[in-house]
HTML snippet that shows the backbone in 3Dmol.js (N, CA, C, O; Angstrom):
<script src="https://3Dmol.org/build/3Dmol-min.js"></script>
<div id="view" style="width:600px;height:400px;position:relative"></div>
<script>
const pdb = `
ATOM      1  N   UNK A   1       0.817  -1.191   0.000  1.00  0.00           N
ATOM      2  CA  UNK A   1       0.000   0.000   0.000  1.00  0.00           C
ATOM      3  C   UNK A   1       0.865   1.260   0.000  1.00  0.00           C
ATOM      4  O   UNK A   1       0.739   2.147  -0.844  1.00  0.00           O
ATOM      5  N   UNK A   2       1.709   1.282   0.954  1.00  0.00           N
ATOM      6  CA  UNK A   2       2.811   2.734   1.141  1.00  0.00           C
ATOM      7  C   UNK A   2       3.172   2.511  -0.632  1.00  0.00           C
ATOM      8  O   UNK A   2       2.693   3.411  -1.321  1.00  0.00           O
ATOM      9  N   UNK A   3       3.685   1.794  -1.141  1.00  0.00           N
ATOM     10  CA  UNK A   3       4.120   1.297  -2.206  1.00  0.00           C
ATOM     11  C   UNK A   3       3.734   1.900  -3.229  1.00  0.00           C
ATOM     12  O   UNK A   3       4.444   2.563  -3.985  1.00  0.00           O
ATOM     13  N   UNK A   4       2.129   1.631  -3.348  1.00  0.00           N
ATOM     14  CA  UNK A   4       1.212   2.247  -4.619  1.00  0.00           C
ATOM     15  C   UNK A   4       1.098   3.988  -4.395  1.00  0.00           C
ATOM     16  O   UNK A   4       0.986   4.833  -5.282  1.00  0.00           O
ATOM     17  N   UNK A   5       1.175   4.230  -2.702  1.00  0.00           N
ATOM     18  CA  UNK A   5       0.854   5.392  -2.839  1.00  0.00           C
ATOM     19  C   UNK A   5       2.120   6.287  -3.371  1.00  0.00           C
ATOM     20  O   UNK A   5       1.730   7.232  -4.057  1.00  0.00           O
ATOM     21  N   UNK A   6       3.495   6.219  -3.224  1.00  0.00           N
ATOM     22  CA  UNK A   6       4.356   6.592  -3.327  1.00  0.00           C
ATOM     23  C   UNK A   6       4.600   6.372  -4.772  1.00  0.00           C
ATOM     24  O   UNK A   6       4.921   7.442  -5.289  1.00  0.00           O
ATOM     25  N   UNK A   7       4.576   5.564  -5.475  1.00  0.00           N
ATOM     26  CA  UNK A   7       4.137   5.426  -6.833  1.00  0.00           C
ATOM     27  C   UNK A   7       3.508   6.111  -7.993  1.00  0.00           C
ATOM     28  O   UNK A   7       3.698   5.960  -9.199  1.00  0.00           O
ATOM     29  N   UNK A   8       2.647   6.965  -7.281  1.00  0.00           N
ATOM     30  CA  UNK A   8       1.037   7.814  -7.387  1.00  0.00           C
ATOM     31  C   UNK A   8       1.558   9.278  -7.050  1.00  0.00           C
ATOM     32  O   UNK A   8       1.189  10.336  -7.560  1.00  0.00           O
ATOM     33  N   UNK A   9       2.552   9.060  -6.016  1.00  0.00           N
ATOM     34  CA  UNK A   9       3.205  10.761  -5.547  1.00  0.00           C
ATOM     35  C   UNK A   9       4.417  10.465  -6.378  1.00  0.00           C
ATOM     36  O   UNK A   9       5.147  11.452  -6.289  1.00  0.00           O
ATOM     37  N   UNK A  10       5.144   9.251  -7.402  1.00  0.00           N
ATOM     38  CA  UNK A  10       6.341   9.720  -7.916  1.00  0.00           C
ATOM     39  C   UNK A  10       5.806  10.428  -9.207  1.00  0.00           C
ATOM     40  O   UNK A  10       6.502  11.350  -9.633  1.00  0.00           O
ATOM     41  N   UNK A  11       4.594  10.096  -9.920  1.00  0.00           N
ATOM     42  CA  UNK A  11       3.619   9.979 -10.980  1.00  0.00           C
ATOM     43  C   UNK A  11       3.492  11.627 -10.948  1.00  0.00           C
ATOM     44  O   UNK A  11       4.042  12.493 -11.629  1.00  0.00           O
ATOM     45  N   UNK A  12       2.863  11.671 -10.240  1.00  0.00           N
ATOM     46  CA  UNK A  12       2.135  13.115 -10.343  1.00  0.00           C
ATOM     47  C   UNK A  12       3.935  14.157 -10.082  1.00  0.00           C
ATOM     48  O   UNK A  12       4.078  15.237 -10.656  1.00  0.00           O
ATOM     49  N   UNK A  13       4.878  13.667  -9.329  1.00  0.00           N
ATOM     50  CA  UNK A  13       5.251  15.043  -9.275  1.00  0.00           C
ATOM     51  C   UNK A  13       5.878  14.987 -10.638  1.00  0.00           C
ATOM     52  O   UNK A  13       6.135  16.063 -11.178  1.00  0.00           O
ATOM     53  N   UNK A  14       6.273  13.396 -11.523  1.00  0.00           N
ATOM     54  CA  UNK A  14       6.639  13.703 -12.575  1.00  0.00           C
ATOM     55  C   UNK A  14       5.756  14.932 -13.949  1.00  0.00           C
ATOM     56  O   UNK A  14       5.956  15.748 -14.848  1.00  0.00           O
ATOM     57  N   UNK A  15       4.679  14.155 -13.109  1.00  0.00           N
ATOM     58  CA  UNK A  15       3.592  15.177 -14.095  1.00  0.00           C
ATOM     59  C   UNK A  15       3.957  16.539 -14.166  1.00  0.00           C
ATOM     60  O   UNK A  15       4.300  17.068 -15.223  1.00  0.00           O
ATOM     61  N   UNK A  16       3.896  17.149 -13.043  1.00  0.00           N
ATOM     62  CA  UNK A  16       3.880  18.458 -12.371  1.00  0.00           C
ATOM     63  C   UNK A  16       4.988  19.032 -13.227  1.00  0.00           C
ATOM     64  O   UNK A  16       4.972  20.009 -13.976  1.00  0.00           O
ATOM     65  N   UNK A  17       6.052  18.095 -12.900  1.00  0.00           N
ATOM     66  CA  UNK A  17       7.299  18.702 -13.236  1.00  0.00           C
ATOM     67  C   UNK A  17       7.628  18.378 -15.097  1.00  0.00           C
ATOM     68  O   UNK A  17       8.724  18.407 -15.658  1.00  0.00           O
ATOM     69  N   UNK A  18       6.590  18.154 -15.564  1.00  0.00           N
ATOM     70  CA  UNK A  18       6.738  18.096 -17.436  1.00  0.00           C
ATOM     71  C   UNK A  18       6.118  19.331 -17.658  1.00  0.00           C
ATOM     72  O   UNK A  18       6.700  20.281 -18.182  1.00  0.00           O
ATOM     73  N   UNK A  19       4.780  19.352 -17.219  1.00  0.00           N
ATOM     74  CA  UNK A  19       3.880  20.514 -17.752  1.00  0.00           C
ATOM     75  C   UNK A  19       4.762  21.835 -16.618  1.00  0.00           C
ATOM     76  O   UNK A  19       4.617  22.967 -17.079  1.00  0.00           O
ATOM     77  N   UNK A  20       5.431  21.796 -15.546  1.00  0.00           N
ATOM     78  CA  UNK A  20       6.134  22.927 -15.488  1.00  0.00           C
ATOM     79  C   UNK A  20       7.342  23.637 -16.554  1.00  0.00           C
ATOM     80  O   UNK A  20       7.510  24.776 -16.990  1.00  0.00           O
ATOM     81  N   UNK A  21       8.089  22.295 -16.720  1.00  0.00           N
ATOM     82  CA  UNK A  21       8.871  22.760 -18.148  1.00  0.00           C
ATOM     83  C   UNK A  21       8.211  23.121 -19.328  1.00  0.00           C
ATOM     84  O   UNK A  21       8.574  24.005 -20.104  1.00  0.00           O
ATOM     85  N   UNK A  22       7.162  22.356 -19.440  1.00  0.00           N
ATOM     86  CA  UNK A  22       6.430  22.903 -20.676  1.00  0.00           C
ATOM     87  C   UNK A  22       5.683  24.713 -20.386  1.00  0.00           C
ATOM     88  O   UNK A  22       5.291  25.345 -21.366  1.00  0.00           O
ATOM     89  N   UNK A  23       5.611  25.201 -19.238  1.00  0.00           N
ATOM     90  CA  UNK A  23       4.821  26.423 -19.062  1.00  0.00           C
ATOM     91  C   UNK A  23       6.016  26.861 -19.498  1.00  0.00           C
ATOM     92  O   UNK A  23       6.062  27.253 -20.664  1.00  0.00           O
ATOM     93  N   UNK A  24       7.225  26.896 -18.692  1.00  0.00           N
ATOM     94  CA  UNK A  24       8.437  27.749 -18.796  1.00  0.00           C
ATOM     95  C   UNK A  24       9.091  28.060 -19.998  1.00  0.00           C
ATOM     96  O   UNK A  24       9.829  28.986 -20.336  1.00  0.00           O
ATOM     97  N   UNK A  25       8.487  26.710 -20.766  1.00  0.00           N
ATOM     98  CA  UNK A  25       9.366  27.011 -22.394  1.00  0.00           C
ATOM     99  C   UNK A  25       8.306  27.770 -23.033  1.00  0.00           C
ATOM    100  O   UNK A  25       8.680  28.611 -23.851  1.00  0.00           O
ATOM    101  N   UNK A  26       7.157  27.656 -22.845  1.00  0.00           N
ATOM    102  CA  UNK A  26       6.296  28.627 -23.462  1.00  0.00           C
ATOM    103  C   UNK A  26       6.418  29.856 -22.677  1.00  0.00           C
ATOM    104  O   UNK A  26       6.125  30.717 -23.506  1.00  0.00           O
ATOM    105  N   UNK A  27       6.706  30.527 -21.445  1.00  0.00           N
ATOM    106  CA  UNK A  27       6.873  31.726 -21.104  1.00  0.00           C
ATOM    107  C   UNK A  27       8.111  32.117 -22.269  1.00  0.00           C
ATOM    108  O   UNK A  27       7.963  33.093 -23.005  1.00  0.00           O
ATOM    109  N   UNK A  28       9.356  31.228 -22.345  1.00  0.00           N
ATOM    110  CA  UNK A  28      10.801  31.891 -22.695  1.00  0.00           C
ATOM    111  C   UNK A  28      10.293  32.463 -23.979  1.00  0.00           C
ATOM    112  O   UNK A  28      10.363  33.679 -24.155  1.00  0.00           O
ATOM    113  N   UNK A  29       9.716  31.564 -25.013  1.00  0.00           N
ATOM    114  CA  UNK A  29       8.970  31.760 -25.908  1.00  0.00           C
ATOM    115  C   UNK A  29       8.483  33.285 -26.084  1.00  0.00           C
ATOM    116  O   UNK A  29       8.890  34.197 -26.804  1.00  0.00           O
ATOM    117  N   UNK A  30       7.697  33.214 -25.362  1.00  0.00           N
ATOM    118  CA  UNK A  30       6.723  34.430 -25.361  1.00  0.00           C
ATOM    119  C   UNK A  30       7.393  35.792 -25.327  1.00  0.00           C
ATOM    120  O   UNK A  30       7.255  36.872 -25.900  1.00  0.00           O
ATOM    121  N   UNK A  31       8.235  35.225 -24.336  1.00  0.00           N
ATOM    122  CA  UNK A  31       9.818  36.503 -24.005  1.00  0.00           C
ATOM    123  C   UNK A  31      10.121  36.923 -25.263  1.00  0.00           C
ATOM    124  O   UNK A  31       9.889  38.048 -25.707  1.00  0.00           O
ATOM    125  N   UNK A  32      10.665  35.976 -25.867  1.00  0.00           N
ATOM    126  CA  UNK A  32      11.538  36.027 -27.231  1.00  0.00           C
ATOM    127  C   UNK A  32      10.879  37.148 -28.326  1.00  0.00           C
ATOM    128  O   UNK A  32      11.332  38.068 -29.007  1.00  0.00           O
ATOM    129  N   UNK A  33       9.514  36.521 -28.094  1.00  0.00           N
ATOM    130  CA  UNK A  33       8.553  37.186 -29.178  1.00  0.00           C
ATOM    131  C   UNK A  33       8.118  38.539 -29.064  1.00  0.00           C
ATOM    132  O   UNK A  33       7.403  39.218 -29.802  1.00  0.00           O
ATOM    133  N   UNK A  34       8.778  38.827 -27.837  1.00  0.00           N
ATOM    134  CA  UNK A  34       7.976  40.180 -26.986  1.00  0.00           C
ATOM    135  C   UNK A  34       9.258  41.078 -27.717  1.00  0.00           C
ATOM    136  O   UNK A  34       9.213  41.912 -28.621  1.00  0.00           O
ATOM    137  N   UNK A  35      10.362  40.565 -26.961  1.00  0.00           N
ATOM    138  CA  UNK A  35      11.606  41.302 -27.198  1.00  0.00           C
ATOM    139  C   UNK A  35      11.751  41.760 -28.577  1.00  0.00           C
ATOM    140  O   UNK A  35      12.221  42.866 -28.846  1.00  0.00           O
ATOM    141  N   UNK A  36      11.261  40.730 -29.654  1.00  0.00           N
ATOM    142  CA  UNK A  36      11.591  41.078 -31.260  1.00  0.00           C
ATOM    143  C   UNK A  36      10.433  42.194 -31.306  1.00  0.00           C
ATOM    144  O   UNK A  36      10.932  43.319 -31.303  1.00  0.00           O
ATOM    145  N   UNK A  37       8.883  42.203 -31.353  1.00  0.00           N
ATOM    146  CA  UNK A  37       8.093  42.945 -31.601  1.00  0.00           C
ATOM    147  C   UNK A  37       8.389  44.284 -30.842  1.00  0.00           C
ATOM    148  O   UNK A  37       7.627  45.198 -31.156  1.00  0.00           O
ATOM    149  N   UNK A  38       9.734  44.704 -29.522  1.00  0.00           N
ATOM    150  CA  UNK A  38       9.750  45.730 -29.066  1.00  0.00           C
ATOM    151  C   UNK A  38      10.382  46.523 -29.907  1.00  0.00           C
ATOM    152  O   UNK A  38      10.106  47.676 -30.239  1.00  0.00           O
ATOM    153  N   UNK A  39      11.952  45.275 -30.495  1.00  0.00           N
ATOM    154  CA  UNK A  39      12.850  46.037 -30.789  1.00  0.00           C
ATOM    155  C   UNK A  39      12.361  46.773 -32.434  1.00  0.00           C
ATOM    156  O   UNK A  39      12.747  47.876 -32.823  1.00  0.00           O
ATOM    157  N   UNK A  40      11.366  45.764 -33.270  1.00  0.00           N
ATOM    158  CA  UNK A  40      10.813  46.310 -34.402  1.00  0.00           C
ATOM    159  C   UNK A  40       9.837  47.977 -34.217  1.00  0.00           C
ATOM    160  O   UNK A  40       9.648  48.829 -35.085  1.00  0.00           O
ATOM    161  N   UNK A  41       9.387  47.969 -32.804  1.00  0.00           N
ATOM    162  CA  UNK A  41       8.338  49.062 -32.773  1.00  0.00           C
ATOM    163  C   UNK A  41       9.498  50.260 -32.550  1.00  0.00           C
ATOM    164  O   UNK A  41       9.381  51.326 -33.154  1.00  0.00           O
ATOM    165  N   UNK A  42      10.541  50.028 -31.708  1.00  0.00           N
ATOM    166  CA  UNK A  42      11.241  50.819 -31.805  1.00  0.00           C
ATOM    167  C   UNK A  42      12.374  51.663 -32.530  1.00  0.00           C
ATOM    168  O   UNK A  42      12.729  52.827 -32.348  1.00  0.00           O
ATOM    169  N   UNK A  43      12.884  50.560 -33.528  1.00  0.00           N
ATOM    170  CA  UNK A  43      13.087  51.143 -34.682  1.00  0.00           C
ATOM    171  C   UNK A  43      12.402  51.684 -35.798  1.00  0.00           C
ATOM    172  O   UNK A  43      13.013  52.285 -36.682  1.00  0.00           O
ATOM    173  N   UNK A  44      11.199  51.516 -35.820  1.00  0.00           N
ATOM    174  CA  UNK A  44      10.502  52.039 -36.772  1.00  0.00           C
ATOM    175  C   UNK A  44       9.518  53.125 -35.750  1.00  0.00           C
ATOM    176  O   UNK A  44       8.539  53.388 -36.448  1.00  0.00           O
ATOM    177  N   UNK A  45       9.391  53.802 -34.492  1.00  0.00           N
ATOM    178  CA  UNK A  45       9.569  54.764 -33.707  1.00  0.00           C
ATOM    179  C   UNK A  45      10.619  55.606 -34.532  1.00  0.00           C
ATOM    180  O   UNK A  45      10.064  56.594 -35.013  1.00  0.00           O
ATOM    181  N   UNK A  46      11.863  55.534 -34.826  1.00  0.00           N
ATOM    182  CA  UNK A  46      13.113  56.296 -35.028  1.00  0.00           C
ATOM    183  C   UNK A  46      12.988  56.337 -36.110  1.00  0.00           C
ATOM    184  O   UNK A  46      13.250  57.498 -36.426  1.00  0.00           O
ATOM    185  N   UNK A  47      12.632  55.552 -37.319  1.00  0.00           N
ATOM    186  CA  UNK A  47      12.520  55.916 -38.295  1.00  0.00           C
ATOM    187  C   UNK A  47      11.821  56.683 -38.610  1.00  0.00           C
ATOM    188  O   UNK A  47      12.077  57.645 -39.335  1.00  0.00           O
ATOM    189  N   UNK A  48      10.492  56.318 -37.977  1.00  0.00           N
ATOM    190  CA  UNK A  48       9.219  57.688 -37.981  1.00  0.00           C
ATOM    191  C   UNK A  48       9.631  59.034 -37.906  1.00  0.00           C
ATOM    192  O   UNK A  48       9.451  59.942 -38.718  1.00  0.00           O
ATOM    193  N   UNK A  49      10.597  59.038 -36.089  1.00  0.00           N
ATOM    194  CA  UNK A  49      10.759  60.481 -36.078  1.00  0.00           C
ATOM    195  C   UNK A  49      11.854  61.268 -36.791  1.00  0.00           C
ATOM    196  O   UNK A  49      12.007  62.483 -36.660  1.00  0.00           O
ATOM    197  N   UNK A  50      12.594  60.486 -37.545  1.00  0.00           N
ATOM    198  CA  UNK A  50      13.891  60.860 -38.282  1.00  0.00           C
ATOM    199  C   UNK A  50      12.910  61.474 -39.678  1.00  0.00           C
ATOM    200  O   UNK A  50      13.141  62.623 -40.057  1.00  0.00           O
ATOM    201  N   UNK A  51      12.359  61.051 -40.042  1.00  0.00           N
ATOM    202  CA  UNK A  51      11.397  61.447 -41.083  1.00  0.00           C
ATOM    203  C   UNK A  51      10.621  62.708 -40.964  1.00  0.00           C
ATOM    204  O   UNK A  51      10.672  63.606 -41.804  1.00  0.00           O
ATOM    205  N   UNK A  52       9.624  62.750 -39.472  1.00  0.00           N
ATOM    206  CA  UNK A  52       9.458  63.936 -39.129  1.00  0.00           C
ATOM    207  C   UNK A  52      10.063  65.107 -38.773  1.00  0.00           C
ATOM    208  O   UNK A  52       9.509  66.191 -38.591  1.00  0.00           O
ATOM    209  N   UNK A  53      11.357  64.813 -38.671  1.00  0.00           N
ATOM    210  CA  UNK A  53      12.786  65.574 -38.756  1.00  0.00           C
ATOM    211  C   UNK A  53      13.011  66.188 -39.753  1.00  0.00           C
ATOM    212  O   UNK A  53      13.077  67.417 -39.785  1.00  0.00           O
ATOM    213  N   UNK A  54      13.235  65.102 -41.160  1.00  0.00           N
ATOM    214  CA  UNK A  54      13.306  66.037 -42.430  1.00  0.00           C
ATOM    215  C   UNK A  54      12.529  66.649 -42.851  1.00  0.00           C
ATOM    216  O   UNK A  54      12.877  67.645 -43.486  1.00  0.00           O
ATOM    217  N   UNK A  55      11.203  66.362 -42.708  1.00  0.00           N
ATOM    218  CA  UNK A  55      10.407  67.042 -43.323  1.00  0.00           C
ATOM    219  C   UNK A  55       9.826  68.554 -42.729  1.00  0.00           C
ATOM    220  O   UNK A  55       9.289  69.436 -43.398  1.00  0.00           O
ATOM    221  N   UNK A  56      10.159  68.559 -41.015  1.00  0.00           N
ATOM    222  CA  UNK A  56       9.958  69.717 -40.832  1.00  0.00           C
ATOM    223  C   UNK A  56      11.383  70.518 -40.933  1.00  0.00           C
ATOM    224  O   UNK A  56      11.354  71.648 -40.446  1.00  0.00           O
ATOM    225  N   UNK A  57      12.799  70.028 -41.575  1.00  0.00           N
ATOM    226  CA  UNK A  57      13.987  70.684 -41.915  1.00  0.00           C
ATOM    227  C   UNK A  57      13.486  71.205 -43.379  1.00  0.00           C
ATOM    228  O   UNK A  57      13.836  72.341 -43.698  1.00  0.00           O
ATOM    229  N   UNK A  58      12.941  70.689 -44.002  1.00  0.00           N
ATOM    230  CA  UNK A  58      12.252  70.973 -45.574  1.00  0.00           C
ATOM    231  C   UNK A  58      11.199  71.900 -45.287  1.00  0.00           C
ATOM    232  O   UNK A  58      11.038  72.687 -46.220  1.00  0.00           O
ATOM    233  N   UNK A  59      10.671  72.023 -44.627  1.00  0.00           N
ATOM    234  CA  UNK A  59       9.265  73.010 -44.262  1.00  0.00           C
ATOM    235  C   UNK A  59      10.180  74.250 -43.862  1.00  0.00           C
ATOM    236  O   UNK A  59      10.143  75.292 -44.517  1.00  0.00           O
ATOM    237  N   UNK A  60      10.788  74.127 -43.041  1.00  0.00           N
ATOM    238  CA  UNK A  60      11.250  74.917 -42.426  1.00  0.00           C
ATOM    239  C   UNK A  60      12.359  76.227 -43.648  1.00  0.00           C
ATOM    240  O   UNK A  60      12.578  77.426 -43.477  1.00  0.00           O
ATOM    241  N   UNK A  61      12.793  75.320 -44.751  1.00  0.00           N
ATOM    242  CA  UNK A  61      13.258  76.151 -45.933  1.00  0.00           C
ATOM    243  C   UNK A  61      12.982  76.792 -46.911  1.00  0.00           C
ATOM    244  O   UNK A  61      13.475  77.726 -47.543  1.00  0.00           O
ATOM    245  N   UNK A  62      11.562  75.761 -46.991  1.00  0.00           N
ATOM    246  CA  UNK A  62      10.766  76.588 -48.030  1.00  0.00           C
ATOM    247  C   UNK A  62       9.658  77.856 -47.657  1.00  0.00           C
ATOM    248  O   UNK A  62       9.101  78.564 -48.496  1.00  0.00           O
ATOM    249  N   UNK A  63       9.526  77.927 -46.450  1.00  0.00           N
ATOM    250  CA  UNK A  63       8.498  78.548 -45.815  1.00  0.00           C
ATOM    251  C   UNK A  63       9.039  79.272 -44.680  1.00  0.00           C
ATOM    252  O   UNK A  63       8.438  79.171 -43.611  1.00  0.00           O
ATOM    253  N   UNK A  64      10.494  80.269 -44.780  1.00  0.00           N
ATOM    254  CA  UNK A  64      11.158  80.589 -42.939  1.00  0.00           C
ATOM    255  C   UNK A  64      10.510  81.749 -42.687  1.00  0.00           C
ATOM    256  O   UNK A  64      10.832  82.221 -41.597  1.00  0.00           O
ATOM    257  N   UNK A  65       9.533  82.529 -43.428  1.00  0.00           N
ATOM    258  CA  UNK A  65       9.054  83.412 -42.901  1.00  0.00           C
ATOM    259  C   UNK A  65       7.687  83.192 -41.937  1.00  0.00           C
ATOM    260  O   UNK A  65       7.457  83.645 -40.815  1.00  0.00           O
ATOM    261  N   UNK A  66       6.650  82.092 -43.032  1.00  0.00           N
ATOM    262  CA  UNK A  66       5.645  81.593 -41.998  1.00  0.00           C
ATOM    263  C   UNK A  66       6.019  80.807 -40.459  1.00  0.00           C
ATOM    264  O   UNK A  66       5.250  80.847 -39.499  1.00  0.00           O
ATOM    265  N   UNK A  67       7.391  80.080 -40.452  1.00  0.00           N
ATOM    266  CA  UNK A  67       7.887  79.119 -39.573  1.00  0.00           C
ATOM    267  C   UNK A  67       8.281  80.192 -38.176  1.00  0.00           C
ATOM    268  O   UNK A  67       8.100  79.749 -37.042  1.00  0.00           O
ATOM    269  N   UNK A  68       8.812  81.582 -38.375  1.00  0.00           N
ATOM    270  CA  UNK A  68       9.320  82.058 -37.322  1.00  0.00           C
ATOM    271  C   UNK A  68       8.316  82.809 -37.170  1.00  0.00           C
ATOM    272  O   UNK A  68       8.168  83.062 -35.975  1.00  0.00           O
ATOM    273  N   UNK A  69       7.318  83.435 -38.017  1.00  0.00           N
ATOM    274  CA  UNK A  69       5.933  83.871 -37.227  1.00  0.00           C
ATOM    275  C   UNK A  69       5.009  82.801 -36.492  1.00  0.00           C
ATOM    276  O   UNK A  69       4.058  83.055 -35.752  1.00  0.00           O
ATOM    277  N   UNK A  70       5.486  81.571 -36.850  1.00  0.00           N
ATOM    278  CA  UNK A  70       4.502  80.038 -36.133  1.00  0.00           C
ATOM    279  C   UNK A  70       5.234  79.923 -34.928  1.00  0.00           C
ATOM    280  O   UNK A  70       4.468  79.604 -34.018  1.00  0.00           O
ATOM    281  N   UNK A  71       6.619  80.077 -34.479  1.00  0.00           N
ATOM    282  CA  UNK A  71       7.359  79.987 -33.838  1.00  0.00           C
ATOM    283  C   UNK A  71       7.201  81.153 -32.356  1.00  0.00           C
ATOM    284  O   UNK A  71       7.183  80.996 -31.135  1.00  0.00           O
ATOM    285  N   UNK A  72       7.111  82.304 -33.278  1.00  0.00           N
ATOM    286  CA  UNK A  72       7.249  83.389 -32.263  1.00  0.00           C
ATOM    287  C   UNK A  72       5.511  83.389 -31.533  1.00  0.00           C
ATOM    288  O   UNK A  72       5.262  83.835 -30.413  1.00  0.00           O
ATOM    289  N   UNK A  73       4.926  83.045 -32.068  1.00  0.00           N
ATOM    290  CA  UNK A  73       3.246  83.370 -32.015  1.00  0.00           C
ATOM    291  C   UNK A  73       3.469  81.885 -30.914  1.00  0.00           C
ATOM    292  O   UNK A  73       2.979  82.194 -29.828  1.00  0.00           O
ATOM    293  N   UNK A  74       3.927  80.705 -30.872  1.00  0.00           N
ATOM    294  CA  UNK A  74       3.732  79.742 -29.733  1.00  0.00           C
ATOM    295  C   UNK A  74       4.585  80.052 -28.505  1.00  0.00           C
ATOM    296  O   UNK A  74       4.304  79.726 -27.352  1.00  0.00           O
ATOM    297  N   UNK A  75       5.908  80.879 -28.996  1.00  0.00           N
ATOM    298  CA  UNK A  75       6.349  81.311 -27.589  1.00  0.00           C
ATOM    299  C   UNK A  75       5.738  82.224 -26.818  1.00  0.00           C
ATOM    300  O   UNK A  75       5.768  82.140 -25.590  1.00  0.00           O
ATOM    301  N   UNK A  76       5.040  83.316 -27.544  1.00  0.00           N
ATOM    302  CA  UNK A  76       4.122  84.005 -27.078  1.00  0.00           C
ATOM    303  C   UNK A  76       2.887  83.561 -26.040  1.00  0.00           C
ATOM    304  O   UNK A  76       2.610  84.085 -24.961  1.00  0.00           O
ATOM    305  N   UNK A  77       2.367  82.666 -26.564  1.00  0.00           N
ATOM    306  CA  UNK A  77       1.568  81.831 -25.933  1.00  0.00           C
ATOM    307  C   UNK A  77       1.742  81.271 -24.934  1.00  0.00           C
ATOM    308  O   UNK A  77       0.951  81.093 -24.007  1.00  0.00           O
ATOM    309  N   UNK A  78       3.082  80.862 -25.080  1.00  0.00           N
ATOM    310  CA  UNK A  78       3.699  79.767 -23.806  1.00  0.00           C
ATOM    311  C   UNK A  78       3.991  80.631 -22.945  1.00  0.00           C
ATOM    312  O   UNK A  78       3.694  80.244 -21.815  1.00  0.00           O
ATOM    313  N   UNK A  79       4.417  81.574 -22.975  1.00  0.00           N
ATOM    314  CA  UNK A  79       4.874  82.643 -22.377  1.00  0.00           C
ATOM    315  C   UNK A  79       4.046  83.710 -21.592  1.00  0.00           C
ATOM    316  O   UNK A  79       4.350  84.457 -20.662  1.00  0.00           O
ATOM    317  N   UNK A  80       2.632  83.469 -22.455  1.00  0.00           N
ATOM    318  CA  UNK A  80       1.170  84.285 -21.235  1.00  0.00           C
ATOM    319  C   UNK A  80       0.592  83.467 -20.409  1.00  0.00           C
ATOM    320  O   UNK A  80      -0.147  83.869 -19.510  1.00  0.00           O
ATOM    321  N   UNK A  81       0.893  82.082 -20.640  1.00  0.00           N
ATOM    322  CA  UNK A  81       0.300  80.812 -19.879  1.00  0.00           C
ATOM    323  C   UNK A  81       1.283  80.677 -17.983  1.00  0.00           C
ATOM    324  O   UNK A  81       1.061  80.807 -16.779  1.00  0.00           O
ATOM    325  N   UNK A  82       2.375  80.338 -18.957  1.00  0.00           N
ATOM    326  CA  UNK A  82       3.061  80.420 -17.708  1.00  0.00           C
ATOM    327  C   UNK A  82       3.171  81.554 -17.118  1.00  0.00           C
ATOM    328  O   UNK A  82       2.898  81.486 -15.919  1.00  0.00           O
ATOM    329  N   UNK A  83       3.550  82.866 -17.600  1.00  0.00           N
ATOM    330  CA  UNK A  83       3.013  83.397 -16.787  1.00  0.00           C
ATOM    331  C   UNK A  83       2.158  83.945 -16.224  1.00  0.00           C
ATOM    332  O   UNK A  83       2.537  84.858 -15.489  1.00  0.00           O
ATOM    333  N   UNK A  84       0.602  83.662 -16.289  1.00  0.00           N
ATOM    334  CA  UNK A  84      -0.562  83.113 -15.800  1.00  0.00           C
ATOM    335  C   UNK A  84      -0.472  82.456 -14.814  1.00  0.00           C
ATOM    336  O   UNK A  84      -0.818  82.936 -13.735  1.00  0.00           O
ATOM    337  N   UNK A  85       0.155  80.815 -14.943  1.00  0.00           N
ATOM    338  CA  UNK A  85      -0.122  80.281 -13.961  1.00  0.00           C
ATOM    339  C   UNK A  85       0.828  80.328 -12.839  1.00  0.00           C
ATOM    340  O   UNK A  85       0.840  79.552 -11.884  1.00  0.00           O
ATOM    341  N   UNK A  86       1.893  81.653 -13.120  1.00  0.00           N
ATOM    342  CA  UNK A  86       2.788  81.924 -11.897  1.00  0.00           C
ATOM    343  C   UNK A  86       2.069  83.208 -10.811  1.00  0.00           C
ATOM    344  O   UNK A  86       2.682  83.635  -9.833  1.00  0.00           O
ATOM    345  N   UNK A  87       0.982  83.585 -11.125  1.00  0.00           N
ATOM    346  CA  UNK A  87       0.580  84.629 -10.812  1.00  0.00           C
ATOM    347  C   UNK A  87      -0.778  84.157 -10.445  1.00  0.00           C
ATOM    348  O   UNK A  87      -1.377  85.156 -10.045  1.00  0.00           O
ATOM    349  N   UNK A  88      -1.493  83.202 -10.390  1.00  0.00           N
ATOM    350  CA  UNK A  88      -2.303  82.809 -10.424  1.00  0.00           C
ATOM    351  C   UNK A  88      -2.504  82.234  -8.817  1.00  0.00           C
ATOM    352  O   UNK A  88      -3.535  82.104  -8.155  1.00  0.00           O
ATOM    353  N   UNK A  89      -0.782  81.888  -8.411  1.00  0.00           N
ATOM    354  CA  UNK A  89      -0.941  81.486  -7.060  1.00  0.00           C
ATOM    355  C   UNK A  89      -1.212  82.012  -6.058  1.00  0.00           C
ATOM    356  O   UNK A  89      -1.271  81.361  -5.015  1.00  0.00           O
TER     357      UNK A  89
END
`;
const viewer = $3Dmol.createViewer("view");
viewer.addModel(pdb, "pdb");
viewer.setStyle({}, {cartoon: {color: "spectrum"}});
viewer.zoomTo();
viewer.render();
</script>
């Protein structure tokens, strides 16, 4: 009897211990897959903003008179806000 039961507890912890390797290789897995889909979002992040780079370096040449009235007109802005909300206290 001790026999069968110990038998029954070598059984199961073998069990335990397959489908634990099997979770773990599917976590590493999952890792793997995570890590590639980060490093793709993030290079193509940089590519994005390298792009939005040139194109507002190109805007910025063909158009420098509208760009420093767009420019001066948001510092302006930024500039009644804050100080607004320094005065405000």
């Amino acid at each position: 009897m001790a026999e069968n039961i110990l038998e029954k507890a070598e059984t199961q912890v073998a069990a335990s211990i397959h489908r634990l390797s099997r979770a773990s290789s599917a976590m590493a897995d999952a890792i793997d897959e995570s890590v590639g889909v980060i490093k793709h979002a993030v290079k193509r992040s940089g590519d994005v903003a390298e792009e939005l780079l040139d194109d507002a370096a190109q805007r910025v040449k063909r158009h420098p008179v509208e760009t420093m009235a767009a420019t001066f007109g948001l510092g302006l802005v930024a500039g009644v806000f804050i100080g607004w909300m320094i005065t405000r206290k």
